[in-house]
C-alpha positions as CSV (number, residue, x, y, z in Angstrom):
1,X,0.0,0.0,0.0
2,X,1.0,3.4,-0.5
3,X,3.3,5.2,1.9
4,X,0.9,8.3,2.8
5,X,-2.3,6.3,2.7
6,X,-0.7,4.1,5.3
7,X,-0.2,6.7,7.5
8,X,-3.2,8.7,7.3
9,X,-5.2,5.5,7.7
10,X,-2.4,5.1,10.8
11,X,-3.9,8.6,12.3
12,X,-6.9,8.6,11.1
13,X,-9.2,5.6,11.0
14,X,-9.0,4.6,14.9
15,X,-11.8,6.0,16.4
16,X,-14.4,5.7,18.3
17,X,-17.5,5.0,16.0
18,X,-15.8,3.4,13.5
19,X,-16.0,-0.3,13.9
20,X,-14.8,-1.7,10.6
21,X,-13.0,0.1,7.5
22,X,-11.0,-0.6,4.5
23,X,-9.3,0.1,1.5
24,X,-9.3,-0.9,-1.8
25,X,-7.0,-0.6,-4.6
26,X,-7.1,-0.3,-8.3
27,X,-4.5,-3.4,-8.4
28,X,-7.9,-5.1,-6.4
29,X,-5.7,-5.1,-3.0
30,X,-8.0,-4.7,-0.4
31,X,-6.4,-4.0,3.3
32,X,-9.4,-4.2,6.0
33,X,-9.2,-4.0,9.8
34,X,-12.0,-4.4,12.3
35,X,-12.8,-3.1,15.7
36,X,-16.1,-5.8,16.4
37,X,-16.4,-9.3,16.0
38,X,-18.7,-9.1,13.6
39,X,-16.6,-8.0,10.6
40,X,-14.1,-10.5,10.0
41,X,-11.5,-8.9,7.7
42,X,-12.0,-11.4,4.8
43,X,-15.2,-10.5,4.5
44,X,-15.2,-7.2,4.4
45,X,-12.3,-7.3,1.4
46,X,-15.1,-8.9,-0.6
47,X,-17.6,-6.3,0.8
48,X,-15.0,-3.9,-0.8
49,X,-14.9,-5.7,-4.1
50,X,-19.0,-5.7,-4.2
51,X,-19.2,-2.7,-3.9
52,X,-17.0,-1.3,-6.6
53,X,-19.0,-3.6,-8.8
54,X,-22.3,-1.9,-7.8
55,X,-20.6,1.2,-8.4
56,X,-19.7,0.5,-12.2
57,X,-23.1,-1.0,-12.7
58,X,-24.5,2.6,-11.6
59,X,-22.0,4.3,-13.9
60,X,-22.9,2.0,-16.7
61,X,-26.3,3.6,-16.4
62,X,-25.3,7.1,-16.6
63,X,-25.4,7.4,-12.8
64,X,-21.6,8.3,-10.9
65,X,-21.1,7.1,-7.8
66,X,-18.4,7.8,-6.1
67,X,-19.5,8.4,-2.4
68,X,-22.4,5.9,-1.5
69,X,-24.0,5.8,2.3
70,X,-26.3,2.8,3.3
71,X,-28.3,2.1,6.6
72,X,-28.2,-1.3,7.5
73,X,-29.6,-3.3,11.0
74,X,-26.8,-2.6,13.3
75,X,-25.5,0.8,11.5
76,X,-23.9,3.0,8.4
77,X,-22.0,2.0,5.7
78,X,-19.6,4.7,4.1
79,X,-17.9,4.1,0.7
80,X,-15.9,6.6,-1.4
81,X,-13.8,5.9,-5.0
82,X,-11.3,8.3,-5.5
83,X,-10.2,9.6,-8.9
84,X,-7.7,7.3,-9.3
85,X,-9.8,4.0,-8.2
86,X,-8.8,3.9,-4.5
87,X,-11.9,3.3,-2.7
88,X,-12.6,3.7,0.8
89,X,-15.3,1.9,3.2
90,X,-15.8,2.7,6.4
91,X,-18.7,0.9,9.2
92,X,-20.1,3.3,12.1
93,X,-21.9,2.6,15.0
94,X,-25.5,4.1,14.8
95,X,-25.3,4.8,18.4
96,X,-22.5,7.7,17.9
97,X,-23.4,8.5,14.1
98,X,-23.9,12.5,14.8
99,X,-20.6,12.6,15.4
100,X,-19.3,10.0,13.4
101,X,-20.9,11.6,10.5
102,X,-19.4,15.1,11.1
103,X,-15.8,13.0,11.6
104,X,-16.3,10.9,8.7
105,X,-17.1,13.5,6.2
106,X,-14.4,14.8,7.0
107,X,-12.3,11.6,6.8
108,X,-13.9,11.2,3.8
109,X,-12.9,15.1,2.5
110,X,-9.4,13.9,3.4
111,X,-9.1,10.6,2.3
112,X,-10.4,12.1,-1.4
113,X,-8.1,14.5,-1.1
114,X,-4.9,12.6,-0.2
115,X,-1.7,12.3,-2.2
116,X,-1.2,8.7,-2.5
């Protein structure tokens, strides 16, 4: 992985709220980590690669998508492809979303932002 993505994802992405996130690569490298049980990191790598693929099939149809948000049982999903393919995910705890949502869009600003 690239040098400055590893370290932003080194100050960034362990906080509280966050229970799960990854990153995925053009080259399809995925590097995930989870906070909870219930996201075992080779699952969420093909949770990354899923959701690149729904992401093309909404571009096929005329419809770009590069920052998607879904509410699921136990919380928020957060995905973001850059530019240059890297693609962000990142799972929140719905019981501190207000201010995970404030800290993620602007992990998300930052993370589209970055120089990798």
């Amino acid at each position: 992985m690239y040098e400055a993505l590893q370290q932003w994802i080194g100050r960034n992405l362990r906080q509280p709220g966050i229970k799960a996130f990854g990153v995925r690569l053009p080259d399809k490298t995925c590097f995930s980590h989870s906070f909870a049980p219930e996201f075992e990191e080779k699952s969420l790598d093909e949770t990354w690669h899923n959701l690149i693929d729904v992401a093309n099939a909404l571009l096929l149809h005329k419809i770009p998508a590069t920052r998607l948000r879904w509410t699921y049982g136990s919380g928020y999903l957060h995905f973001v492809i850059r530019h240059d393919g890297i693609a962000l995910g990142l799972f929140s705890d719905p019981s501190e979303e207000a201010s995970v949502i404030e800290g993620d869009e602007r992990l998300l600003e930052e993370f589209m932002g970055l120089d990798a």
